[in-house]
N, C-alpha and C positions, 0 to 999 in steps of 0.2 A: 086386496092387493098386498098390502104386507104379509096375511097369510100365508101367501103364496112364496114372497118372498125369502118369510123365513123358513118354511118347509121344503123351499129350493135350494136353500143353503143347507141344513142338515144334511141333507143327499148329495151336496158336490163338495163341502168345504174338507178340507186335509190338516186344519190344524190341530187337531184333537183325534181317538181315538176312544168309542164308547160304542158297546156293542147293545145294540135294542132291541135286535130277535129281526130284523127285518132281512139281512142275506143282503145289505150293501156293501159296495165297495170300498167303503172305511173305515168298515166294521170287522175288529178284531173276531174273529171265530173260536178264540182260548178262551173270552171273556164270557162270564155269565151273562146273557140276554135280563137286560134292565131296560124295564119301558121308563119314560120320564115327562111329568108334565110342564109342558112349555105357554108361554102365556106373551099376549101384545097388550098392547098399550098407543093407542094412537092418543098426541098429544098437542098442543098448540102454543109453540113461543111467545115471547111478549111484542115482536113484533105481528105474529099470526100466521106464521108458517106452520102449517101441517107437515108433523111426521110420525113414528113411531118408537120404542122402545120393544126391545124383547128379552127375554127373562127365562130362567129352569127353576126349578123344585129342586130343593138340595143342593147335590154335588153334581159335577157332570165330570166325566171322564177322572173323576175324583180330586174334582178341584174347582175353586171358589171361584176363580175367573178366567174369560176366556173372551178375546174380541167380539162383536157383534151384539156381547151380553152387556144387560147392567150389573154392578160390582152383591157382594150381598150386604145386608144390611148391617151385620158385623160378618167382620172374617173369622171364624174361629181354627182355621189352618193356619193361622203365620206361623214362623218356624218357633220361635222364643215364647209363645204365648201359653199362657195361662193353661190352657187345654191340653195344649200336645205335652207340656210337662207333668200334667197330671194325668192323661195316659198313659205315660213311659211309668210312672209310679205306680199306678194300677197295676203293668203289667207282673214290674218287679213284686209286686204282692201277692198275685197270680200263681205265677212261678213257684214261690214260696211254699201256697197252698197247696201246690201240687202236688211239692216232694214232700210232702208232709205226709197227704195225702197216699200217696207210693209209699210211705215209709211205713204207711199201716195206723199211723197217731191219729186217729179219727178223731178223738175225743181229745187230747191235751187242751190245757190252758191257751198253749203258745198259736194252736189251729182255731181257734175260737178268738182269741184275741185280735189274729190278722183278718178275722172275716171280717168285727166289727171296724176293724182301720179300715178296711176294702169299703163297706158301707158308708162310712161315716165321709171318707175322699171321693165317693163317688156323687153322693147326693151333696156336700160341697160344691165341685167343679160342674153341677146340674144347677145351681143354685145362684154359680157367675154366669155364667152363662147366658141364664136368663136376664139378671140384670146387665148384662153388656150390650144386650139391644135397647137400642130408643128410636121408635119410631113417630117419623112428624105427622102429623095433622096437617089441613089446611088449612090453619093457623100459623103453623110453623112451633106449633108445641110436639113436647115428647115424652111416649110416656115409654115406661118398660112394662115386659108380659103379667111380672108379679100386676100393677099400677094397673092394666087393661082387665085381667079374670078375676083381678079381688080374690086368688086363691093360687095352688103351686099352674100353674099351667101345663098344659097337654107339651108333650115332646117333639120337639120340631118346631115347636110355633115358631114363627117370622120368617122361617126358611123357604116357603111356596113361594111362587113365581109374582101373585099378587101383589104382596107386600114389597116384596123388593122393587117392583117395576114402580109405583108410589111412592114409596120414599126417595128415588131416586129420582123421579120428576118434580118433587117438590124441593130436594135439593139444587137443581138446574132449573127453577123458578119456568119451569114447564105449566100449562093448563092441560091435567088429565081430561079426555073426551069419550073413550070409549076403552074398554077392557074384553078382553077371552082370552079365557087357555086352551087348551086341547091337549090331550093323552097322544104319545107318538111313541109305538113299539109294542115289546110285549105287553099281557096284561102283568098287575104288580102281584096276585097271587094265583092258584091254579083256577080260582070261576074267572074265567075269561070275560063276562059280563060286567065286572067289577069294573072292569077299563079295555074300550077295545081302541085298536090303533085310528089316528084322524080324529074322532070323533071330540064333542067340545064339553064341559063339565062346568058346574059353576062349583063357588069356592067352598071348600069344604067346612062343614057345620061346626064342627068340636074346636078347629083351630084355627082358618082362616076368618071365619064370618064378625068372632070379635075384636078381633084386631085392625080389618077392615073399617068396621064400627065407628073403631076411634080414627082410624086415618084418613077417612072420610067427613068426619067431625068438623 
């Protein structure tokens, strides 16, 4: 039932605009076709009311929140944060390298110096990043991705639909009961078999399965 629910909404809601290759009504046709995995969560109050949670992978319509969803487990789009300011700096370095590069200075000092800046602010703001997530147990402990892989971790981690719907039940002192995601849209690369539309996946190995690990813990 909730399935249905929420795959009922994706096809009628109008407050977003995200194109997934499917030829809907709400779907921008300028937009690149982005399939996206979406995920429930049926859960149980402390009085004992059954319901649901539902959750995306990523970003959707290129943004962190959007009714119907849970929030993500950190935001890394607010406008003033850490992130978006070291983007804008990345860029301005970029830029840099460019006309540098136009300018024919392959080799100077000053185009090698900015790559190792570029380097050096990229794996930085890769590095907050990770430690800005803390995800609970059901204990109500938290750890960050460094704390969960004992190592740098995979890219993305904590962004799937799983984790977010979890930490978000444990922060609204919810009882998780059952979980699934499903693929809805294109596939994400050209083998179509990789991800077909509808169809339901479990969490992925490299970067869901041990962080689940712990939140399951």
């Amino acid at each position: 039932m909730a399935i249905n629910q929420l795959q009922e909404h994706l096809c009628t809601q109008l407050e977003w605009h995200h194109n997934f290759g499917l030829g809907n009504a709400n779907e921008q046709a300028n937009l690149k076709p982005i399939g996206k995995m979406f995920g429930i969560l049926v859960v149980q109050t402390e009085n004992g009311t059954l319901g649901f949670l539902a959750g995306f992978s990523g970003k959707l319509a290129g943004a962190n929140h959007h009714s119907y969803f849970v929030p993500p487990v950190y935001d890394s789009l607010t406008e003033k944060g850490f992130l978006n300011l070291g983007m804008h700096q990345l860029k301005v370095i970029n830029d840099q390298v460019r006309e540098l590069k136009l300018a024919g200075c392959k080799t100077t000092g000053k185009l090698l110096a900015l790559k190792q800046e570029r380097k050096a602010l990229s794996q930085s703001l890769q590095h907050q990043l990770f430690e800005s997530y803390r995800f609970l147990n059901t204990k109500g402990q938290t750890k960050n991705p460094y704390e969960i892989f004992g190592k740098t971790p995979p890219a993305g981690a904590g962004e799937c639909a799983a984790p977010k719907l979890l930490h978000y039940a444990y922060q609204q002192n919810l009882t998780p009961l059952a979980i699934v995601e499903f693929w809805w849209g294109a596939p994400p690369t050209a083998d179509a078999a990789s991800r077909s539309h509808g169809h339901f996946y479990p969490a992925c190995e490299h970067k869901c399965r041990g962080i689940l690990g712990w939140m399951l813990h």
